[in-house]
C-alpha positions in Angstrom: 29.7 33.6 30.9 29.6 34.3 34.5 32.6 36.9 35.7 34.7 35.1 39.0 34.0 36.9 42.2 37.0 35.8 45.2 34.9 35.9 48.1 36.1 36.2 52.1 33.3 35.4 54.2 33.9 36.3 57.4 31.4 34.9 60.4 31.5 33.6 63.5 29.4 30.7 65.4 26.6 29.4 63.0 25.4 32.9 61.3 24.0 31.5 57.9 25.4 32.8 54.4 23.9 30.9 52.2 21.0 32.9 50.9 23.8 35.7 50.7 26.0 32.7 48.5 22.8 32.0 46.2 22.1 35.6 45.8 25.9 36.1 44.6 26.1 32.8 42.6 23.5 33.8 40.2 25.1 36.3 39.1 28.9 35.5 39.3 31.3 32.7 39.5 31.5 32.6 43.4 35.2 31.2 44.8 34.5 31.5 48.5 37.2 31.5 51.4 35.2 31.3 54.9 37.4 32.5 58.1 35.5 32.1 61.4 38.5 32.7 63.5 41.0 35.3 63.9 43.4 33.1 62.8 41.9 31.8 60.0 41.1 35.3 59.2 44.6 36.7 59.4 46.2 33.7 57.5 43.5 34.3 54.7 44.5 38.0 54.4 48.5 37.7 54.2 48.2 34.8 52.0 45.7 35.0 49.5 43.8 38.0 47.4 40.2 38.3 47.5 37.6 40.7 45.0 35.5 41.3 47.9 35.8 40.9 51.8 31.6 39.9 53.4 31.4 40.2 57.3 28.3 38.2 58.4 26.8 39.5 61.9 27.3 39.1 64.8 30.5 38.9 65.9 32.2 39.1 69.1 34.1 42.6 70.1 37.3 41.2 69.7 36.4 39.5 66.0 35.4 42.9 65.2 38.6 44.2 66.5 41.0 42.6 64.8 39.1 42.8 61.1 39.0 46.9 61.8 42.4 46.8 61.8 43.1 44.5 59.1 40.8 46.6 56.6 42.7 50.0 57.9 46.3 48.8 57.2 45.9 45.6 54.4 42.6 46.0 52.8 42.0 49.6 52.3 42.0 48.5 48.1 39.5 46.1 49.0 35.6 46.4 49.3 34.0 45.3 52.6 30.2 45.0 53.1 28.7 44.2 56.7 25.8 41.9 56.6 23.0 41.1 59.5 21.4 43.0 62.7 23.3 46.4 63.4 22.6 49.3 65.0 23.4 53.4 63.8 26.4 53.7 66.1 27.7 50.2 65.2 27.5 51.2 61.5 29.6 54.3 61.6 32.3 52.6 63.7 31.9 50.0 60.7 32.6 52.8 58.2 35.3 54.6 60.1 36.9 51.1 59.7 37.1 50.9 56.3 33.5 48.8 55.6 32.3 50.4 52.1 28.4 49.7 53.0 26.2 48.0 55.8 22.6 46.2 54.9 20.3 44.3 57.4 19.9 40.3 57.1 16.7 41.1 55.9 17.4 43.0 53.2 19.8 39.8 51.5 18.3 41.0 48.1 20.4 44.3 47.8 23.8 42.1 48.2 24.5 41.0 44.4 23.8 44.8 43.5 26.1 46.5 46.0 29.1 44.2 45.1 28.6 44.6 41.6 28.4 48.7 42.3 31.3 48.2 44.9 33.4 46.5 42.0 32.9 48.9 39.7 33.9 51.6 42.3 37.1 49.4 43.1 37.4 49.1 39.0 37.7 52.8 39.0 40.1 53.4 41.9 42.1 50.7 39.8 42.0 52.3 36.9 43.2 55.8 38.4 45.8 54.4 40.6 47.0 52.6 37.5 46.6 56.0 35.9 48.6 57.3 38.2 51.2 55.4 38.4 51.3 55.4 34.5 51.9 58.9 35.1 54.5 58.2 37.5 56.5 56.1 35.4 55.9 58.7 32.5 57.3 61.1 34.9 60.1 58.7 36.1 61.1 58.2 32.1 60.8 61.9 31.0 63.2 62.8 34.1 65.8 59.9 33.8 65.7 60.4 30.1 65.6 64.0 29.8 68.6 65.0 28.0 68.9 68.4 30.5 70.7 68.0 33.9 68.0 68.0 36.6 68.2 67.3 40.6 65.9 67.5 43.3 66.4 68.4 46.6 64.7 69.5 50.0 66.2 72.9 50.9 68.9 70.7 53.0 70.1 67.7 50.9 69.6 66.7 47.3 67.1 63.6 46.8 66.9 62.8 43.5 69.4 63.1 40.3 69.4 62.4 37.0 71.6 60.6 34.4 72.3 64.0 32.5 72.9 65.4 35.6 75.7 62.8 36.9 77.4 62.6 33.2 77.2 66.7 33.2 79.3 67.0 36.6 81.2 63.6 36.1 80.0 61.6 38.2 78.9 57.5 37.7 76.9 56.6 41.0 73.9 58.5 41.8 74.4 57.8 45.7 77.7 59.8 45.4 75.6 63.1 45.7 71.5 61.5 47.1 71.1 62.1 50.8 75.1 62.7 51.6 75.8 66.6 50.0 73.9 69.7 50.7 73.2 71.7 47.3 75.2 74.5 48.3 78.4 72.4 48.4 78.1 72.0 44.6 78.0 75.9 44.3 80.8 78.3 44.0 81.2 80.1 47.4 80.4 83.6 45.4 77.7 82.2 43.9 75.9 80.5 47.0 73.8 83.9 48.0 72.1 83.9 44.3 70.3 80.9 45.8 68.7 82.4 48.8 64.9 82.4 47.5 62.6 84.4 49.2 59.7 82.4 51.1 57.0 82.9 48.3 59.2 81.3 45.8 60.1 78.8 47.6 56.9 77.7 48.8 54.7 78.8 45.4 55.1 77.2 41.6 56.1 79.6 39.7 59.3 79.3 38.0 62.7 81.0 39.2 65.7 81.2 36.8 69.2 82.5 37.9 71.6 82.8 35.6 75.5 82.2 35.6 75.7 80.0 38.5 79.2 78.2 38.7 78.4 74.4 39.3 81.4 72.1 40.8 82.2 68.9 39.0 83.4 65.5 40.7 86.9 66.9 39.1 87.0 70.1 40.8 86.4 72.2 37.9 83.4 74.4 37.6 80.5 74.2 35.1 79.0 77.3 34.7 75.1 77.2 33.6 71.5 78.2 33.9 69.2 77.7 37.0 66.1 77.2 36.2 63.7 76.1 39.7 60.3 75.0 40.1 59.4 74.4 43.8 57.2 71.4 44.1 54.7 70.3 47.1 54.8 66.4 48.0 53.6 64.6 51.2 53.6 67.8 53.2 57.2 68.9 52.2 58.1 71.2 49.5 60.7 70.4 47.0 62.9 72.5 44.4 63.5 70.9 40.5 66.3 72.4 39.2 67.1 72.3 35.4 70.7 73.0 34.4 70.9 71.4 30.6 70.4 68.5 28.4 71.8 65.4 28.3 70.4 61.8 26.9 70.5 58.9 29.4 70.7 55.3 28.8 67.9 54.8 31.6 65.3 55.6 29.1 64.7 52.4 27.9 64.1 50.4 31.2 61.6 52.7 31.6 59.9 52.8 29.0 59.2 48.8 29.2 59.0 49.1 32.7 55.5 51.8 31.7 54.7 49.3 28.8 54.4 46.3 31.5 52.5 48.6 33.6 50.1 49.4 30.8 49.7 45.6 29.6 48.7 44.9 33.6 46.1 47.3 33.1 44.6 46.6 29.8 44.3 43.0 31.5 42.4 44.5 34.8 40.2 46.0 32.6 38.9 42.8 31.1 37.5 41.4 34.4 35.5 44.3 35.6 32.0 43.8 35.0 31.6 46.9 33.4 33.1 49.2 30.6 36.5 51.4 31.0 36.9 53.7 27.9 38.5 56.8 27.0 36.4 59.4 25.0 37.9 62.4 23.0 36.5 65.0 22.1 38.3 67.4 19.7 38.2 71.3 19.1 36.2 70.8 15.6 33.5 68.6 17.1 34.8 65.4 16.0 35.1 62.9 18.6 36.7 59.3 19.3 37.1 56.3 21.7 41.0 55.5 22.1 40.7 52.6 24.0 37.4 51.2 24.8 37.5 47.3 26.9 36.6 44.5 25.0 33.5 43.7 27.9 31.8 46.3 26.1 30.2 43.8 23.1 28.4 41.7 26.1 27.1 45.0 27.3 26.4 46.8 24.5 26.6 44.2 21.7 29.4 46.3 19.7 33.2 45.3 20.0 35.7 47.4 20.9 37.8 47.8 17.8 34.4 48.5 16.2 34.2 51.4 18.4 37.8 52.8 18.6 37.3 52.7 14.4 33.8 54.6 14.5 32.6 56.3 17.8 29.3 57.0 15.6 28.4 53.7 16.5 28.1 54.1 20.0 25.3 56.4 20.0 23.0 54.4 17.0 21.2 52.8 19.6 20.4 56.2 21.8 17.1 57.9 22.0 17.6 61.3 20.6 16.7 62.8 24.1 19.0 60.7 25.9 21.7 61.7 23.1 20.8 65.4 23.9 21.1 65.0 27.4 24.6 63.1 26.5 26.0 66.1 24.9 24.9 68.4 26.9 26.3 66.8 30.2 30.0 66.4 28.4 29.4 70.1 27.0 29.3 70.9 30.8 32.1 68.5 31.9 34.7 70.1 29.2 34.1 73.4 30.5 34.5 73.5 34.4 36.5 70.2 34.1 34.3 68.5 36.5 33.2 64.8 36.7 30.5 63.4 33.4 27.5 61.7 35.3 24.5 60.5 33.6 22.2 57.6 33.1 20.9 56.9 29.6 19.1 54.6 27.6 20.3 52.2 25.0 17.8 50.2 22.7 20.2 46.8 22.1 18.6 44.4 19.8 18.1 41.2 21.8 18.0 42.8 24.7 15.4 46.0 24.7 16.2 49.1 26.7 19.1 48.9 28.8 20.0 51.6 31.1 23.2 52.6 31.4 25.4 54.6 34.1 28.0 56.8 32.8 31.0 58.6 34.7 34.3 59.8 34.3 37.0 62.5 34.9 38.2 65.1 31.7 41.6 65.9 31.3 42.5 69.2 29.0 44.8 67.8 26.5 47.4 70.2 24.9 45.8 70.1 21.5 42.7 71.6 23.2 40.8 68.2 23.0 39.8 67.3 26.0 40.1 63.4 27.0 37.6 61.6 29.6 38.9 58.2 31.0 36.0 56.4 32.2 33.4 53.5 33.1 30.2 52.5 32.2 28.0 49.8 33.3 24.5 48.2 32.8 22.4 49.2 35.9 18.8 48.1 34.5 18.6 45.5 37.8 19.1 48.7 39.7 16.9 51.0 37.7 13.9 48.0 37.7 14.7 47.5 41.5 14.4 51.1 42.0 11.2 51.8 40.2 9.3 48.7 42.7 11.2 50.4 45.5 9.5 53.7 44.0 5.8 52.3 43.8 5.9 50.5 47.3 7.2 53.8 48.3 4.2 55.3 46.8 1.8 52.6 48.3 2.8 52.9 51.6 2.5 56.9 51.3 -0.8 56.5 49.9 -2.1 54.1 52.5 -0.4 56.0 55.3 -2.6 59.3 54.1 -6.0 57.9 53.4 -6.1 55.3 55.8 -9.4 55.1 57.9 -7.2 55.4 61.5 -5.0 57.2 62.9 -1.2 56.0 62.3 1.9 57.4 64.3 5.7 56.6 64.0 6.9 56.8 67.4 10.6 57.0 68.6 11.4 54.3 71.0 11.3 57.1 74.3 7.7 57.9 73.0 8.2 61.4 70.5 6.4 61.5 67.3 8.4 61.6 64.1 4.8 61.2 61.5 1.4 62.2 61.8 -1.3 60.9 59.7 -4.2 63.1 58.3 -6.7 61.1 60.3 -4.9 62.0 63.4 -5.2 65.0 62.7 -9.2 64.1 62.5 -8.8 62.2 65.4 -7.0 64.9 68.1 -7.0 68.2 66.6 -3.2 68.8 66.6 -1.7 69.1 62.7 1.1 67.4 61.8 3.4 70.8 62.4 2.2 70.7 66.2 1.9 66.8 66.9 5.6 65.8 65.3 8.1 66.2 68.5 6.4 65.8 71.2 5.6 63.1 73.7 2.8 61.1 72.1 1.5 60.1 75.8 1.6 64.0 76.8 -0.4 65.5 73.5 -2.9 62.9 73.5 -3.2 61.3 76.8 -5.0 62.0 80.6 -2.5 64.5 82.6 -3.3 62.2 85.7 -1.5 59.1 83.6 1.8 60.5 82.3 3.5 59.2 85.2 2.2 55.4 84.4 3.0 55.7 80.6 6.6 57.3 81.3 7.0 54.8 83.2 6.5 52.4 80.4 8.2 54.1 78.3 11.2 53.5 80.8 11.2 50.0 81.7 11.1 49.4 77.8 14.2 51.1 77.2 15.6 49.6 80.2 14.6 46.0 79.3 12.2 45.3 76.5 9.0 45.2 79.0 6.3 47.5 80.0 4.8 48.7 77.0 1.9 45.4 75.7 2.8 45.0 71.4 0.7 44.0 68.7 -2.7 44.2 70.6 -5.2 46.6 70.7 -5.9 48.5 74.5 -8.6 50.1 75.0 -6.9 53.8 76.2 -8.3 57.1 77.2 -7.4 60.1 74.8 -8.0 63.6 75.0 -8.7 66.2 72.2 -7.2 69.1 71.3 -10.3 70.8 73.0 -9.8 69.2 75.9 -12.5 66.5 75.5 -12.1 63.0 76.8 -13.2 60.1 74.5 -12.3 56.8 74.1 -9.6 55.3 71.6 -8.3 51.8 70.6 -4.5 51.5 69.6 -2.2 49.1 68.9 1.7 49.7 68.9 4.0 47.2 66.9 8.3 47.5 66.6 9.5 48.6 63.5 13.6 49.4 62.0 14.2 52.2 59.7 17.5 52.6 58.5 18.7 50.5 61.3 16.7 52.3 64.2 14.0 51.1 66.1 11.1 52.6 66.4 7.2 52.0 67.1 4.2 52.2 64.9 1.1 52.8 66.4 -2.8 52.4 64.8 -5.5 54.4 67.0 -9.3 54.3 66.2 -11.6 56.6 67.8 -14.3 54.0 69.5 -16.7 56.9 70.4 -19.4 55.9 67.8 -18.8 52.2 68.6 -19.2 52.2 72.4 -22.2 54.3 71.9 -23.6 52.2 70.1 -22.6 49.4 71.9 -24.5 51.3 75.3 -27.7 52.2 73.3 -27.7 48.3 71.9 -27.2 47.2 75.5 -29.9 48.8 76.8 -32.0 48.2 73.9 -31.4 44.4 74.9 -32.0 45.1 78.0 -35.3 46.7 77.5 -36.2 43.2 75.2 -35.0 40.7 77.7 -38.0 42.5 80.3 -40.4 42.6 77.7 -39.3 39.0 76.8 -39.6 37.9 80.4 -42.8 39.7 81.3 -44.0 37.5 77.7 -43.0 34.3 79.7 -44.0 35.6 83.4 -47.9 36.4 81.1 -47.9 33.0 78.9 -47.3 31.1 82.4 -50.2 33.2 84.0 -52.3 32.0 81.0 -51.4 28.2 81.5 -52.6 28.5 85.1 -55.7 30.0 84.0 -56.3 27.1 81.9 -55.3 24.3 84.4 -57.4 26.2 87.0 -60.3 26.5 84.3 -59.9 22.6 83.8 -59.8 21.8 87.4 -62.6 23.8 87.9 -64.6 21.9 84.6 -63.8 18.7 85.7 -65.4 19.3 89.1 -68.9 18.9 87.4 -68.3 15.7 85.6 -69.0 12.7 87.3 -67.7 10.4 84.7 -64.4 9.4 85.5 -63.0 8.7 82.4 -63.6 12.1 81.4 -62.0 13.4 84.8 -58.8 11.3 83.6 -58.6 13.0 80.5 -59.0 16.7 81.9 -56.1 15.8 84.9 -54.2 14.5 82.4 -54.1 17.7 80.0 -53.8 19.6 83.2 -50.5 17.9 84.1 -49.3 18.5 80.3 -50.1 22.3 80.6 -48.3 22.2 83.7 -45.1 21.0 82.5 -45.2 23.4 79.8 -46.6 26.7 82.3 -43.1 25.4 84.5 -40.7 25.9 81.3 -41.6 29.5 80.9 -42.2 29.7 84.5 -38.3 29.2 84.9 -37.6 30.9 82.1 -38.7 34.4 83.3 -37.0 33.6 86.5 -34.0 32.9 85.3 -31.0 35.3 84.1 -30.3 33.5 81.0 -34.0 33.4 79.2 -32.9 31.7 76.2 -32.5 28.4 78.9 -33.1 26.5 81.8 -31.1 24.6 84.1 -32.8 20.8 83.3 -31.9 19.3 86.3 -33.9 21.9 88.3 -36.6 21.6 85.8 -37.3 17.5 86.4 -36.7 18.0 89.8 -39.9 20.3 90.5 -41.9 18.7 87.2 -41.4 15.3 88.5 -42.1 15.5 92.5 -45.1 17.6 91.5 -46.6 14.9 89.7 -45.6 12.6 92.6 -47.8 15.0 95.1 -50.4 15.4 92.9 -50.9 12.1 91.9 -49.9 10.4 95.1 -50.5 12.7 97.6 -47.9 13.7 100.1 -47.5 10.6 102.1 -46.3 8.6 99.1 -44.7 5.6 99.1 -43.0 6.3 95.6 -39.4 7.5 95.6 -37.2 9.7 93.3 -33.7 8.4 91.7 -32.5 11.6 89.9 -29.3 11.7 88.1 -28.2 15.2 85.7 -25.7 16.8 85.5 -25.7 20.6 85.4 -27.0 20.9 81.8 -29.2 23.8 80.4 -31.8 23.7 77.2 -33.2 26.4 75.1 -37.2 26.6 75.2 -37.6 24.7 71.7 -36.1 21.4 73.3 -37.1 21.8 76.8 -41.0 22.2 76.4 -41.3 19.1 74.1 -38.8 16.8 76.4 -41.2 17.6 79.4 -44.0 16.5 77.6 -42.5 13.5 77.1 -41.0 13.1 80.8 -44.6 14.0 82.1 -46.2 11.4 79.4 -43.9 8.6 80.9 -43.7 9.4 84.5 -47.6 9.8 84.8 -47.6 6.3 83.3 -45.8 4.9 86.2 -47.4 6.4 88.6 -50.9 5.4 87.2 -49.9 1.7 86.4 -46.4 0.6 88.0 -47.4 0.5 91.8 -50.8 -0.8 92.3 -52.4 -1.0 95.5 -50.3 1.8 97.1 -47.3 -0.7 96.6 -44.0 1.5 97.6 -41.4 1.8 94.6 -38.8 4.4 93.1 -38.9 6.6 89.4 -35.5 6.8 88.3 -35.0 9.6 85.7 -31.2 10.0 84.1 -30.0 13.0 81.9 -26.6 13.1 80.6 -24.9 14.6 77.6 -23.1 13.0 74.7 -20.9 14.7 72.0 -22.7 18.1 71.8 -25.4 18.3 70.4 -26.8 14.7 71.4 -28.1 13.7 74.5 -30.0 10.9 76.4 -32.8 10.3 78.6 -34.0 7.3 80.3 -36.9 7.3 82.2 -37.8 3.7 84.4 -39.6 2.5 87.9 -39.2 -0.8 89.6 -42.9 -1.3 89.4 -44.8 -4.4 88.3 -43.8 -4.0 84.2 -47.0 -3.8 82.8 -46.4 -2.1 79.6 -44.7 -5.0 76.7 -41.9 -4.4 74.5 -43.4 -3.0 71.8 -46.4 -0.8 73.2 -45.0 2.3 71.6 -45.0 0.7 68.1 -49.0 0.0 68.4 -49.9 2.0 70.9 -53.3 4.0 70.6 -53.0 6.2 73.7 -52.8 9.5 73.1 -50.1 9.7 75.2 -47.5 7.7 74.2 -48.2 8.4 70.3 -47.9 11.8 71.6 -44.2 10.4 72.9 -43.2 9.3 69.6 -44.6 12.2 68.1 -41.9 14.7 70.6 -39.4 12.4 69.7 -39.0 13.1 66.5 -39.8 16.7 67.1 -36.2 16.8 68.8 -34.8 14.4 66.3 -34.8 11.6 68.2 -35.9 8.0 68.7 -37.0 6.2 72.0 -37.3 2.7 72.4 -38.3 0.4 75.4 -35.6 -1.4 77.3 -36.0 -5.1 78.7 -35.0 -5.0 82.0 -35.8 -7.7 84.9 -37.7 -5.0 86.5 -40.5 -2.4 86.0 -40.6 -0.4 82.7 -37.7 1.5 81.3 -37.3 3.7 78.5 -34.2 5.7 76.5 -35.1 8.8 74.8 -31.9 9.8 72.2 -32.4 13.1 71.3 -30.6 16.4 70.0 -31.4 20.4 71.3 -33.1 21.5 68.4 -33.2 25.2 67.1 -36.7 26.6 65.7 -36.0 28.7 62.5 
């Protein structure tokens, strides 16, 4: 069964509580009052009683105002957490206030835990005041119903009487003497300078008795009696007790039920704390017992409380012998100074496994010589688990921190180092001892930039800008040696206990760029050799079209001339690829257009001579292809366009080559190649075909993974070439 928690939230525009609600609502029965006003906030106060007071973040300076106040004069028995974004300062003027604790909005999981300890620390200052005041009253009925004549007064005028007193001098209304007589009106004028106490007595605790002194009744007779004094200190002002003698009073009775009422309250208090109250006793001879134990001890502990009061054995069945030796050894302290019991122990509950405990509580020496703790335990396992992850990723962020492979720094946000990694240590030279302190732009960087980098450092304290986060700059550093090299580091904001400060990751790049320079050049060096490889296999290409020329001069048949010009124009259009490919900067392509521009008006003049009637129509855009698709596709623009110009314009008729590249979705492109010529090729001559040639065409095109058909037009001969840039493996 889930324990009621009274909740105030207190929060202001839309600030969200309801992970804070969910948190708290798994583990209690949550009754929450929200007041986002002052008003609200004040009527919520006077008029109703709350376990716990939440202030959610932000809220505005006068909000925060008002609630200080509040928890200074009406909530001081109440405990207040502050919830959300808050800085050092703003926390301390939290806690002057009266705010018990202060987490971020981030760290939500910590709230069920810290009301539960804030309960049981609000269980405890119950307990005692109730303690107190138990004593109070005890005090209240053993003066009233003393049966010797006491009174209390200030050195000036007597403040307190009791009944003994007023029956002893005969009088019936304690205001008679309270506040209106000075003592030494009650005294017999010889007997007044026996009263004069020195300054040590009267300021001290030790007991003064003066015999003999003459008392004057309400009659106007004299009682002669004892004096026996005991100077007291209350609220800055010391007080006398004086005893003169014994008398019963009827008081006594109201008293004692008024302290029995008080001692039912508490017994009740005590059964809504999450936790246990008990009293422990421990006698002389070694026995012990539990006097009163509350009765929330059998869902913690699985043993009832009359159990326990009957046989304090029980209590420590389920203890681990070590955590029982610890046990005794802690009280064994605690009975001998009369300090605090602390300690967390172990409890094997069946059901429920190991449970850790929390223990404390305050001895009192009894007058028996047994000495009596009151107390309160509670089940902290949640606390101990929570603690041990906290531990390990405590652990794992040490351990990471110390071996990792850069350099990490914890910068404050003006730029002074607060940690120091091992590997910058590797990095710059400067231990930890020397690095922590200083200016991390001073120790590491160029002299000639610390005026650029303070003022960074400045307009990001100023407002948020100047310094680049969560990417990593390429920087200059400097050794401890005084050696330049180059580093990489990458600064990112980070809040420890509600500061902020940076964390930076630096890499030494020296290896890296070195490598980078010695692979540059290395490519470099390769893209010569690969160019001179082009610049030679071009060379080549013209030695064989020059060798052909020159073969073909000595064959008269003309057939044969055909076929050597023709093989000449194919080398050619290969001998220009790598031609522009040594030329160019890029030699892994060519710029196309450029490319059918030359190859085609070179076939023009050659075939045509230079007074040609035969046009160009050339349409691409700027697109560039590596040497595995560019070589093949001028075969097959040189196949096609040497066609035309052999067949499409007999008898030196005049006409136009049109010749369109364009690019489709990447990588897919098309080609059409056409003239306005006389048509003399039918639809189907690349189907059955036996030209070397154009089965050479068909060949290329699926070489680049294409197809190419002919297109009926009303006109000449057109064909489209579909086709992707291929990639030899």
């Amino acid at each position: 069964m889930k324990l009621p928690l009274k909740i105030l939230w207190v929060k202001e525009a839309d600030s969200t509580t309801a992970k804070g609600m969910a948190l708290l609502e798994s583990e209690y029965n949550v009754i929450s009052t929200f007041a986002k006003t002052v008003s609200t906030f004040k009527d919520a106060v006077e008029n109703e009683k709350f376990d716990v007071v939440i202030v959610q973040l932000p809220l505005s300076e006068c909000y925060a105002s008002v609630i200080g106040e509040v928890l200074k004069r009406q909530l001081t028995g109440i405990p207040c957490l502050v919830v959300g974004a808050i800085t050092k300062q703003a926390k301390l003027e939290w806690i002057k206030a009266g705010a018990r604790d202060c987490i971020l909005a981030d760290e939500l999981e910590l709230l069920p835990i810290l009301v539960e300890r804030q309960m049981i620390l609000a269980a405890q200052h119950a307990a005692t005041k109730l303690e107190l005041e138990r004593k109070e009253i005890e005090y209240a009925a053993l003066f009233y119903n003393s049966p010797e004549a006491i009174l209390i007064h200030d050195f000036k005028a007597i403040k307190q009487v009791n009944s003994a007193f007023l029956f002893q001098l005969g009088y019936w209304d304690e205001d008679e003497l309270i506040g209106k007589e000075p003592l030494v009106t009650l005294i017999h004028p010889k007997d007044i300078t026996l009263l004069n106490l020195t300054e040590g007595e009267r300021t001290s605790e030790s007991v003064v008795i003066i015999p003999d002194i003459r008392v004057l009744k309400k009659d106007g007779t004299y009682l002669k009696c004892d004096f026996r004094i005991v100077s007291m200190y209350w609220e800055g002002t010391w007080y006398s007790q004086i005893i003169l003698q014994q008398l019963v009073n009827k008081k006594s009775i109201q008293a004692y039920l008024a302290a029995k009422e008080q001692s039912e309250m508490f017994l009740r208090h005590a059964e809504q704390v999450p936790g246990v109250i008990y009293q422990f006793q421990l006698f002389p001879d070694g026995t012990y017992c539990f006097p009163f134990v509350s009765s929330s001890v059998y869902k913690t502990h699985g043993i009832t409380a009359q159990e326990l009061m009957e046989d304090g054995t029980k209590y420590f069945e389920h203890m681990p012998e070590e955590d029982i030796e610890l046990f005794r050894e802690e009280g064994v302290r605690s009975r001998e100074t009369l300090k605090n019991w602390n300690l967390d122990y172990r409890l094997i509950i069946p059901g429920k496994g190991v449970r850790w405990m929390r223990g404390t509580s305050t001895p009192v020496q009894m007058p028996d010589g047994s000495t009596l703790w009151y107390g309160y335990v509670a089940d902290i396992t949640k606390d101990k688990v929570a603690s041990a992850a906290l531990k390990d990723k405590e652990e794992q962020v040490r351990t990471i921190f110390k071996y990792a492979p850069d350099a990490i720094v914890i910068l404050k946000i003006d730029g002074t180092i607060v940690e120091w990694n091992p590997k910058a240590v590797d990095i710059f030279g400067w231990t930890k001892e020397e690095a922590i302190g200083q200016l991390l732009y001073k120790l590491i960087g160029p002299e000639r930039n610390y005026s650029k980098y303070k003022a960074f450092v400045n307009s990001y304290k100023r407002n948020g800008s100047g310094i680049t986060l969560n990417q990593a700059l390429e920087v200059c550093a400097v050794h401890k040696n005084g050696k330049e090299f180059s580093i990489t580091m990458a600064l990112s904001e980070m809040t420890l206990k509600g500061a902020q400060y940076f964390i930076g990751f630096i890499s030494d790049i020296t290896k890296r760029k070195n490598a980078a320079e010695r692979l540059k050049e290395s490519l470099l060096e390769k893209e010569v050799l690969l160019k001179e490889i082009h610049h030679r296999v071009k060379n080549n290409m013209q030695v064989i079209t020059s060798l052909l020329s020159l073969q073909s001069s000595f064959i008269e048949n003309e057939a044969v001339k055909e076929i050597f010009r023709n093989s000449q124009y194919r080398i050619n259009a290969m001998g220009m690829v790598h031609e522009m490919l040594y030329q160019s900067d890029d030699i892994s392509k060519i710029n196309y257009g450029s490319y059918l521009k030359r190859l085609v008006e070179g076939l023009i003049l050659a075939m045509k001579g230079t007074e040609s009637p035969i046009g160009l129509e050339l349409e691409t855009p700027n697109i560039s292809l590596n040497v595995d698709t560019a070589i093949p596709l001028g075969l097959i623009v040189n196949e096609l366009v040497t066609n035309a110009l052999k067949y499409a314009f007999p008898n030196e008729q005049k006409g136009s080559i049109c010749v369109k590249l364009s690019c489709l979705e990447y990588p897919n492109f098309r080609l059409e190649i056409g003239d306005d010529g006389i048509g003399c090729f039918s639809k189907d001559i690349l189907e059955t075909t036996k030209s070397l040639g154009l089965m050479l065409v068909r060949r290329l095109a699926i070489q680049l993974k294409g197809s190419i058909r002919h297109l009926k037009t009303e006109k000449g001969t057109h064909y489209e070439l579909l086709f992707q840039e291929v990639f030899q493996v």
